[in-house]
C-alpha positions as CSV (number, residue, x, y, z in Angstrom):
1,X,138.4,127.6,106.9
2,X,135.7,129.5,104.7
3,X,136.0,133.0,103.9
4,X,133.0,134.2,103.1
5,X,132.8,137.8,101.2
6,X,128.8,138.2,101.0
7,X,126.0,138.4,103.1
8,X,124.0,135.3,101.5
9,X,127.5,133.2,101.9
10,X,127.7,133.4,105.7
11,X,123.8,132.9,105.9
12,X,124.3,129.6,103.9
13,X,127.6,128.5,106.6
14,X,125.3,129.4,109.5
15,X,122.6,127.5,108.5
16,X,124.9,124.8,108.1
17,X,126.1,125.4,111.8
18,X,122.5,125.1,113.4
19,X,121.3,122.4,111.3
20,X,124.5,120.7,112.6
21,X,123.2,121.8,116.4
22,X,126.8,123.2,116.7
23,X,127.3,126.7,118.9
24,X,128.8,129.4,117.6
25,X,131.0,132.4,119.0
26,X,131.5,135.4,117.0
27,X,134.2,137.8,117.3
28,X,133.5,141.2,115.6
29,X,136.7,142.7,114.5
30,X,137.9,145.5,112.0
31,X,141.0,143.9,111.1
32,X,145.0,144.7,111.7
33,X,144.5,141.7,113.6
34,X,147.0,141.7,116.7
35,X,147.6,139.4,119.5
36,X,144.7,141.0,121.6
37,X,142.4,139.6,118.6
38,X,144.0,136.3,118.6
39,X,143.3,135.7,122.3
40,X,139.9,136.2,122.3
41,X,139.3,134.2,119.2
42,X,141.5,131.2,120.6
43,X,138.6,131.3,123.9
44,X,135.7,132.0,121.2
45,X,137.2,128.7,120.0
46,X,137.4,126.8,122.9
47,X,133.9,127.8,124.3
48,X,131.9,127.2,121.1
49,X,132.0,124.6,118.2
50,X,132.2,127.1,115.7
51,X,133.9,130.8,115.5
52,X,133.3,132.8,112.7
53,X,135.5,136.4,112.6
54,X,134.1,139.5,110.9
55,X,136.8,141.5,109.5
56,X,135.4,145.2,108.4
57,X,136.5,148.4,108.8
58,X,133.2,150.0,109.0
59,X,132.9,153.6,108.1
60,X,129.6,154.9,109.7
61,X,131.7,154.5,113.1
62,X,134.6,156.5,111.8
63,X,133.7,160.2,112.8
64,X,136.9,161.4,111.4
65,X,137.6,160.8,107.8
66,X,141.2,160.9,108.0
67,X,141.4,158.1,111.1
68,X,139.3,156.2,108.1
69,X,141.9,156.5,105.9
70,X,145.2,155.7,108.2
71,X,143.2,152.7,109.3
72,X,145.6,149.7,109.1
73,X,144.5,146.8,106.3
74,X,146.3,144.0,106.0
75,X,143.4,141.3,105.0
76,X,145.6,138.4,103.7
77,X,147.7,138.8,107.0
78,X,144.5,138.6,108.7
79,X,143.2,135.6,107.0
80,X,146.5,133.7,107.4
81,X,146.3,134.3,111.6
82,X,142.6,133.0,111.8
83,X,143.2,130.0,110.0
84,X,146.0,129.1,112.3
85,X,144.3,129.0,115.5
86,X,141.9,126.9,113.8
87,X,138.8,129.6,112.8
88,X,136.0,128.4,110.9
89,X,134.7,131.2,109.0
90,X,135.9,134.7,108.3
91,X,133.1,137.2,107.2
92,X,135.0,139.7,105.1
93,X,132.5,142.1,102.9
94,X,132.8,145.0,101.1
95,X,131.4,148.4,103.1
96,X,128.9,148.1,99.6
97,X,127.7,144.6,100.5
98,X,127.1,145.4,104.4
99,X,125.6,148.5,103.4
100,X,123.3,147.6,100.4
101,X,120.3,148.3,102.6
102,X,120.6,151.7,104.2
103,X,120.8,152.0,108.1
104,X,117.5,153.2,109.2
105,X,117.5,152.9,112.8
106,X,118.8,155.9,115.1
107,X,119.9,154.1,118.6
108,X,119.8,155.8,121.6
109,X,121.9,154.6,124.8
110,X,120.6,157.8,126.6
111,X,123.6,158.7,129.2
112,X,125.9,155.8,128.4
113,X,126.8,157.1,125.4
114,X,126.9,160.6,126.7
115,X,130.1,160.5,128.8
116,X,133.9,159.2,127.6
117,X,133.9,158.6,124.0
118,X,130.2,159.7,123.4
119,X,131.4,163.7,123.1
120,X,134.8,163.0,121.5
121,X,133.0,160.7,118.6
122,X,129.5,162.1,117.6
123,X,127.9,158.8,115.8
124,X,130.4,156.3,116.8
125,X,128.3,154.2,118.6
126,X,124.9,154.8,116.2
127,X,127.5,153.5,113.9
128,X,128.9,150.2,115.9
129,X,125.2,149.8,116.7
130,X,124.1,149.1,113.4
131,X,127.2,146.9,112.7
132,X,127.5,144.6,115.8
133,X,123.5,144.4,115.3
134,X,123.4,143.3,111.7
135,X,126.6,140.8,112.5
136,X,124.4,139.4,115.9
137,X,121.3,138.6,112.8
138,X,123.7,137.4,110.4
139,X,125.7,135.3,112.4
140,X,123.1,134.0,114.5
141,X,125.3,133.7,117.5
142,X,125.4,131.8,121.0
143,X,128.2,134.3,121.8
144,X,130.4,137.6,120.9
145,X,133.6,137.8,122.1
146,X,135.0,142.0,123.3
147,X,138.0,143.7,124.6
148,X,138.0,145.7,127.9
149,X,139.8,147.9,126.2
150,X,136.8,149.4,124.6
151,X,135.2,149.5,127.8
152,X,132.1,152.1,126.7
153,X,131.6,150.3,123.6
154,X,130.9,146.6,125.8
155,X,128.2,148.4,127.5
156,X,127.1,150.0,124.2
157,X,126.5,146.3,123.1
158,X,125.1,144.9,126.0
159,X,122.4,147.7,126.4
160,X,122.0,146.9,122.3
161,X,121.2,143.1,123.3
162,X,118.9,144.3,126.0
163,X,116.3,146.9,123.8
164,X,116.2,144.7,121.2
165,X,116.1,141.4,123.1
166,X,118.8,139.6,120.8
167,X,119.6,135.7,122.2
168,X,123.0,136.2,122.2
169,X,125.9,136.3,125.2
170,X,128.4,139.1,125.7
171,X,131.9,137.6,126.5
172,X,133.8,140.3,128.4
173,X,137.6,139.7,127.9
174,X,140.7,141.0,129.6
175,X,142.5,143.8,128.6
176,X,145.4,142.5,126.2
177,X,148.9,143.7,126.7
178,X,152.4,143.0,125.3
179,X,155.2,142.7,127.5
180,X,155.7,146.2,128.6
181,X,152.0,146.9,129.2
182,X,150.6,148.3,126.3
183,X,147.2,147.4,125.5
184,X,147.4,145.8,121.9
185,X,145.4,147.7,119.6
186,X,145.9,148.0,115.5
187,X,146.4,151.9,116.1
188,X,149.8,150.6,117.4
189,X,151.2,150.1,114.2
190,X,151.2,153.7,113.2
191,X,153.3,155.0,116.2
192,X,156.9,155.8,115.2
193,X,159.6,153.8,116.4
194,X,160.0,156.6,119.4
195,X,156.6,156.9,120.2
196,X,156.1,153.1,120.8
197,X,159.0,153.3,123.3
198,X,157.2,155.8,125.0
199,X,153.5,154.2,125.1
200,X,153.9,152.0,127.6
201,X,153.6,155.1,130.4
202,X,150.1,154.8,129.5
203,X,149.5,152.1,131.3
204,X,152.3,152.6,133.8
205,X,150.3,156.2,134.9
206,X,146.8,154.3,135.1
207,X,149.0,151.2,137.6
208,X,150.1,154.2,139.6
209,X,146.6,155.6,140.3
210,X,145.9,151.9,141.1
211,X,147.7,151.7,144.1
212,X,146.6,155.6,145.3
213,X,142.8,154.4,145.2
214,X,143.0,152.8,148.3
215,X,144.0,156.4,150.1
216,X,143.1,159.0,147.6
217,X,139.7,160.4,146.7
218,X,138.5,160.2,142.6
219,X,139.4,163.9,142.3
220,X,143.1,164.1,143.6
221,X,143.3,160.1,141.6
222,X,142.4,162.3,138.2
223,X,144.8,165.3,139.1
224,X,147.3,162.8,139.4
225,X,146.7,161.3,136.1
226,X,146.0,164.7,134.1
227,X,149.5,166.1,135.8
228,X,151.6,162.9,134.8
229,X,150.4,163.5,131.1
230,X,150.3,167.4,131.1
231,X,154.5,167.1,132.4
232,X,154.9,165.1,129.2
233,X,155.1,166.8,126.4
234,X,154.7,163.7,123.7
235,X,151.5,163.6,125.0
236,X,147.9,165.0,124.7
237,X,145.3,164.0,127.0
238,X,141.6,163.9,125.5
239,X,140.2,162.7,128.9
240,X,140.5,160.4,131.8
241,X,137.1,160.0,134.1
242,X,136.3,157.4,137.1
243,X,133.5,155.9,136.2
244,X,130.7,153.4,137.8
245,X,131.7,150.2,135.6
246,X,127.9,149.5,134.8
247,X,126.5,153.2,134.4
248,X,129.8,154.6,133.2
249,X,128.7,157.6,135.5
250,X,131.8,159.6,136.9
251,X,132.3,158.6,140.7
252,X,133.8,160.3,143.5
253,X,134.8,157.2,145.5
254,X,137.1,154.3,144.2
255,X,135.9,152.4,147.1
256,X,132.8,152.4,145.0
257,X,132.7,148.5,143.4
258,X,133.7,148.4,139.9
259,X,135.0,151.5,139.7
260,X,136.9,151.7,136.5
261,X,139.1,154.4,135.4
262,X,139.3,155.2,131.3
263,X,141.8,157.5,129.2
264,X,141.8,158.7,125.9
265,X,145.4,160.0,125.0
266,X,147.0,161.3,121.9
267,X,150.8,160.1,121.1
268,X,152.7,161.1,117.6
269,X,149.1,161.6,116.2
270,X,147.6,158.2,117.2
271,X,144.5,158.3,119.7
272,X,145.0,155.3,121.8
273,X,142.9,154.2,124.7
274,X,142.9,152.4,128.2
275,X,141.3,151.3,131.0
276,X,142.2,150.7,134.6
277,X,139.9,148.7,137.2
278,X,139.8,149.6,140.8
């Protein structure tokens, strides 16, 4: 495996790649690498000849400098994981090497990123914009490999790919979750001992609202939600919408197809976030 720290390395290993007329799948990460990473980087691997994994913590997303600064790091850890499933290059720069040329272009996703995240996050997704973008150029990729998880930011991307026309496939993946249903995120590590005994009702609040769709408008689904987190004190809800799975519109009807609901929680001082399709 090749760990490449600069720009001009990973151009040199892709050029490699294509001469070799071998694919490539990328999968864009920011490190704290968890099992959620690990299973989409083993199916990067199995549907391409080559994966290369970018591990950056990139600060023009971060709209909150002190979630910057609590952000988990753990690069040799990280490094150590990718080479055991068998990944072929990690891309790990320096926020001075990815940066030497200043972002110049302001994105606009219009009313995608105007709902869920959009309002909790000004910049976020100017900033994951001009980081998935520059990785899609560098990497010259067949393929980029997401979490459900970070539902708004998939459609971020693929709207991305479509203004600018870049030759490259977005690989939706299933939400990730350990045993008790937690989706896997590196924000995990920071919650006390306590709190991670009590994360799981995330998910278990979103399964419930599952089975009401099929009786219950949108509305009386999301005062369901809001109550369930309200009546618990450990948690603050930031919002939790029904959205149209392609516009990310709110909905009134689950019946609706692709309805998706998404939640934005705090929990011992850790925002976490989920999604639940209905």
């Amino acid at each position: 495996m090749q760990v490449c720290y600069t720009i001009n390395e990973l151009l040199s290993a892709v050029d490699k790649f294509k001469q070799e007329g071998k694919t490539i799948g990328l999968l864009p990460t920011m490190g704290a690498l968890h099992q959620g990473h690990l299973s989409l980087a083993r199916r990067a691997k199995e549907e391409n000849d080559v994966l290369i994994c970018s591990v950056f913590v990139n600060p023009i997303q971060f709209n909150n400098k002190e979630d910057l600064e609590k952000y988990p790091r753990d690069l040799e850890s990280d490094i150590r994981m990718l080479e055991e499933i068998g990944c072929d290059v990690v891309f790990a720069p320096s926020a001075e090497e990815v940066y030497a040329e200043k972002p110049t272009i302001a994105y606009d996703f219009g009313a995608l990123e105007q709902v869920l995240e959009g309002p909790c996050r000004p910049g976020h997704f100017n900033g994951v914009a001009t980081i998935v973008h520059r990785l899609f150029n560098w990497s010259k990729a067949d393929r980029a490999y997401f979490g459900e998880k970070d539902y708004q930011q998939i459609a971020i991307v693929k709207d991305l790919v479509r203004q600018y026309s870049i030759p490259i496939r977005i690989v939706e993946c299933p939400v990730y979750r350990d045993e008790d249903g937690l989706a896997t995120s590196s924000r995990n590590k920071r919650l006390s001992e306590q709190a991670r005994k009590i994360a799981p009702k995330i998910h278990e609040i979103l399964a419930k609202s599952k089975k009401m769709s099929t009786t219950l408008s949108c509305s009386q689904i999301k005062s369901f939600v809001e109550s369930e987190f309200n009546m618990r004190k450990e948690f603050k809800l930031e919002y939790f919408e029904i959205v149209d799975a392609v516009t990310l519109q709110p909905i009134k009807q689950t019946s609706v197809k692709g309805a998706v609901g998404c939640v934005a929680v705090w929990l011992d001082g850790v925002r976490l976030i989920d999604i639940q399709k209905y």
